[in-house]
N, C-alpha and C positions, 0 to 999 in steps of 0.2 A: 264224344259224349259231352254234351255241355253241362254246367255248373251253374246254378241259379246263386247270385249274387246279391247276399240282402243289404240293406241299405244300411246308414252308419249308422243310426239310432236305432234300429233293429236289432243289427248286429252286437249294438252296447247292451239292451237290454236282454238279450239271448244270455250274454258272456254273465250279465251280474244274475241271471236266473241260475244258475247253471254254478256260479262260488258255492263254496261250502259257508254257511253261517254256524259259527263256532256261541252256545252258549256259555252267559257268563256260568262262573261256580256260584251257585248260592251257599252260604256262607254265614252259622249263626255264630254272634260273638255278644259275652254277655261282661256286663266289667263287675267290679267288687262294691260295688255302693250307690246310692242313688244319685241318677244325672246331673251333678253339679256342674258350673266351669272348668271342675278339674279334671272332666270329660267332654271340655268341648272340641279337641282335636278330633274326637273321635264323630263325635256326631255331625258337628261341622263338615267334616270331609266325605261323611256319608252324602248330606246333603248336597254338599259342592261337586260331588261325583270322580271324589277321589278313589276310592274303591274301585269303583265301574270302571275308572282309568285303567286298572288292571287286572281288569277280568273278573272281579267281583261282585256277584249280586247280594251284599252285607246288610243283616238285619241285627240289629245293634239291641240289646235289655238290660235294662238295670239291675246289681249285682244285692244282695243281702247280708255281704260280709265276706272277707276272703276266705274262711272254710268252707261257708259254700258255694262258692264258686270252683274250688277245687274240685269238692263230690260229686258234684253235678257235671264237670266238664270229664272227671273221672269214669262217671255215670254213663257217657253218650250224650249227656243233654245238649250241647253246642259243642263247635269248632273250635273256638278259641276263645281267651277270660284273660281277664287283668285280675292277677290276686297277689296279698303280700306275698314274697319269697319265703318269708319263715314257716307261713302255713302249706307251703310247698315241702318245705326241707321238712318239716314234723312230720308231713304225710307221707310222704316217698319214704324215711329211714324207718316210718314205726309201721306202717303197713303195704307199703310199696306200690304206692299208686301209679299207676301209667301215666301221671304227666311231668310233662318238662318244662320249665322257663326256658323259652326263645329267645327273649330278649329282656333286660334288665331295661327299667324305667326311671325309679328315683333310688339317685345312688347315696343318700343318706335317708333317714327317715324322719319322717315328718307327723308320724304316731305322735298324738298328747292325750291326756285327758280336760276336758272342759269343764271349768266350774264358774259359782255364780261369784260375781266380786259378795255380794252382800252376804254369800254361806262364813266369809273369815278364812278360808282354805286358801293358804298362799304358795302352798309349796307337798308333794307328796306326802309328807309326813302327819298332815291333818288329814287323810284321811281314814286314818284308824277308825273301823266301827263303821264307815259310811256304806252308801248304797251306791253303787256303780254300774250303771245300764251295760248292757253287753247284748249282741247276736252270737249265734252259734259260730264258735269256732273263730271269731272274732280275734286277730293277730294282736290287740289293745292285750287281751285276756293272755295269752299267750306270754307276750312280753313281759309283763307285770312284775311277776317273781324276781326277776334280775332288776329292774327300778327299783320296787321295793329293798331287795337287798342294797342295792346303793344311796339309797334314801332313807335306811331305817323305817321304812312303816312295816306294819306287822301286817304281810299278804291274808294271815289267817284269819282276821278280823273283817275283811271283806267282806262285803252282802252284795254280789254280783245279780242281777236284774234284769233276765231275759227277755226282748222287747224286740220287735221289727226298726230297724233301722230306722226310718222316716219317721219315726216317734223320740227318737232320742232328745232332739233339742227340744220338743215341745215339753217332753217329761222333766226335762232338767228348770226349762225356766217354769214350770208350775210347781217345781219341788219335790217333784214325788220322787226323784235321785236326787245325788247330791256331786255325782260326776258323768260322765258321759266324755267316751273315748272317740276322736275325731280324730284327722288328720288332719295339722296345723293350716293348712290353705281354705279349709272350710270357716275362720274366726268370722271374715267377712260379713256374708250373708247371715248366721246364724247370731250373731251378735246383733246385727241390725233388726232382727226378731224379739230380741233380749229385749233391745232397749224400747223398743217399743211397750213393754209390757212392765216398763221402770228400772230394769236389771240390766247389768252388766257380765259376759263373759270376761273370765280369765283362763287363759289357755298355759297350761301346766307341760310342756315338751318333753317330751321322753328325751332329747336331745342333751337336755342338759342334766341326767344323770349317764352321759358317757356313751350314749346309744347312735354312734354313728354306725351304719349298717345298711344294706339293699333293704328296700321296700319295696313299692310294688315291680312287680312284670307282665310282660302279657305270656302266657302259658298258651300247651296244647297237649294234645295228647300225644304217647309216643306211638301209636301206631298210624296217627296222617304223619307224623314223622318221616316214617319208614315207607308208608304207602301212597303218600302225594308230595316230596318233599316241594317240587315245584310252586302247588297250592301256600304251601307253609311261607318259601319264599316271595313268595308275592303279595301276599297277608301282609309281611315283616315289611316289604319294599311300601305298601300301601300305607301302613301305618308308620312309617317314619319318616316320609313325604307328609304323612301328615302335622306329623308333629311339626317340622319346619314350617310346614306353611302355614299355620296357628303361632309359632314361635313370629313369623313375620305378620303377621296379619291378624292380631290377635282381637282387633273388632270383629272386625267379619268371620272368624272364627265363633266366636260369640253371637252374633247378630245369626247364622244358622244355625247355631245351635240351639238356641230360641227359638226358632222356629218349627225344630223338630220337638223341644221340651217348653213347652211354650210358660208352662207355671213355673219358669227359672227366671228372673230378673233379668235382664241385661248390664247392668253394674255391679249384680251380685257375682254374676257370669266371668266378666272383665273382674273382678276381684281376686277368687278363685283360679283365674287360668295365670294372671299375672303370678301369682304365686307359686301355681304347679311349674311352672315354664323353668325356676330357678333351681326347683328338684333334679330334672328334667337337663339342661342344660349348665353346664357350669365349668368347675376349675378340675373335679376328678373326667366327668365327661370329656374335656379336651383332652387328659390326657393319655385314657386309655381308649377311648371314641362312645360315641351315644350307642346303647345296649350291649355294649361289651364289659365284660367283666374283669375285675384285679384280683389275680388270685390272694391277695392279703385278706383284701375287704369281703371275699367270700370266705377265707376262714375265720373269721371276727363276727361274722354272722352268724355261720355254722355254730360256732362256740358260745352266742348269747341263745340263740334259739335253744342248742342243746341242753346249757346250764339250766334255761328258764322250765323247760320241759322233761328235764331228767332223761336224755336221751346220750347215748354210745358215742362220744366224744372223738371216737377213732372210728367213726361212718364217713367215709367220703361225699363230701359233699358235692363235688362237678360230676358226679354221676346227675344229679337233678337240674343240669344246665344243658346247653346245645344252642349255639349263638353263631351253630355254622352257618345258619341260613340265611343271617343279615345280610343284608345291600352291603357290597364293597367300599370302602370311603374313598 
């Protein structure tokens, strides 16, 4: 019985008809605040097809503050979020949301509030009686109580200012607040806004009332936990490849990320990420490793979050972590 013998180019194109084609995971992931540089690792690497590197089809959105970025990721709304820890640890101990911080990001915090040099406000304690923009759930609002107690201002004299994020700087240099809660790496770009307009930004550091503490993480739910851990790890592998290659490339990290947010500067860009990168990277990072955690600096967390929020001081707090799934170093 003979064998009909196809030819080699035949043959090749039979064998690649014939593979299985594995789709990527689509994959939504939405972060805690509008697209600055201190998101261009993220976007960047979308664009550079760092994702797709590992099997990711990633559509990336701009966040409205880290509570909600919780509820929502809480909710079903996406895959994965970058929101403060503390608005994690509040949510998990008082109402027991199903998400978990995968990896830690900035291992101090970088929470301030913004004011105008020309309001006279030089230090927290002038702001007795002011008006303070805020979004819902906004980890600035949260914190507060503990600054104020280490700073003597009176939290209760507050007039907190509910407003969509992407208004904040504009409301503060028109006056209509008299503070506005950013994180320190945004001074850059938003000051260059200020002064255009004749005014000066001064940035007020939570820092320096004693608030060394985790800040942001990227979260998820605990049920792709449980039901795709694979997914999870790969997510984790993709995003911390990214951040290195943004930490070495930090133009072209920037220059795509522009591209994908196109009304972001690019020196505003390069500003902000220079900035985030030292969050991100540094002396506790080397020595416990990038998204891992020190059980110290999670109880010193635990313990400002809880004080600030009147929250059960003896709630474990590594129940709202899981950092198993990081890349190996």
């Amino acid at each position: 019985m003979s064998r009909r013998i196809l030819p080699a180019p035949a043959a090749l194109a039979l064998a690649l008809t014939a593979a299985p084609v594995f789709a990527a995971d689509v994959v939504s992931f939405q972060t805690d605040w509008i697209p600055s540089g201190e998101h261009a690792a993220y976007y960047g690497a979308w664009e550079k097809g760092i994702y797709a590197e590992h099997g990711i089809d990633i559509t990336i959105t701009r966040g409205y503050g880290s509570g909600d970025t919780v509820t929502k990721l809480a909710a079903g709304g996406f895959d994965f979020g970058v929101a403060d820890i503390g608005a994690v640890l509040t949510a998990k101990a008082r109402q027991g949301v199903p998400v978990t911080v995968i990896s830690t990001l900035y291992t101090h915090s970088p929470h301030s509030l913004f004011v105008l040099k020309s309001s006279g406000i030089t230090d927290f304690s002038g702001l007795d009686g002011k008006r303070i923009g805020i979004t819902p759930g906004n980890s600035h609002k949260v914190y507060f109580p503990y600054i104020a107690e280490q700073s003597g201002t009176d939290a209760s004299t507050i007039r907190w200012v509910n407003m969509d994020g992407g208004a904040m700087a504009v409301q503060l240099i028109a006056k209509n607040i008299d503070a506005a809660p950013f994180y320190a790496m945004h001074h850059y770009f938003q000051n260059k806004a200020a002064m255009k307009a004749g005014e000066e930004i001064v940035v007020l550091p939570f820092v320096d009332a004693g608030f060394a503490i985790y800040a942001a993480g990227l979260i998820t739910s605990d049920d792709l936990i449980e039901e795709n851990p694979d997914l999870v790890r790969r997510f984790l592998a993709a995003t911390m490849q990214a951040w290195e290659w943004a930490r070495e490339n930090p133009e072209e990290a920037c220059e795509l990320h522009v591209k994908r947010i196109p009304e972001v500067a690019l020196d505003d860009c390069m500003g902000s990420l220079r900035a985030t990168l030292g969050y991100v990277f540094n002396d506790h990072t080397a020595e416990v490793g990038v998204g891992r955690t020190d059980p110290e600096r999670v109880a010193a967390t635990w313990e400002a979050v809880a004080v600030a929020n009147d929250l059960d001081l003896t709630w474990a707090p590594a129940q709202a972590f899981d950092t198993s799934l990081l890349p190996a170093e």
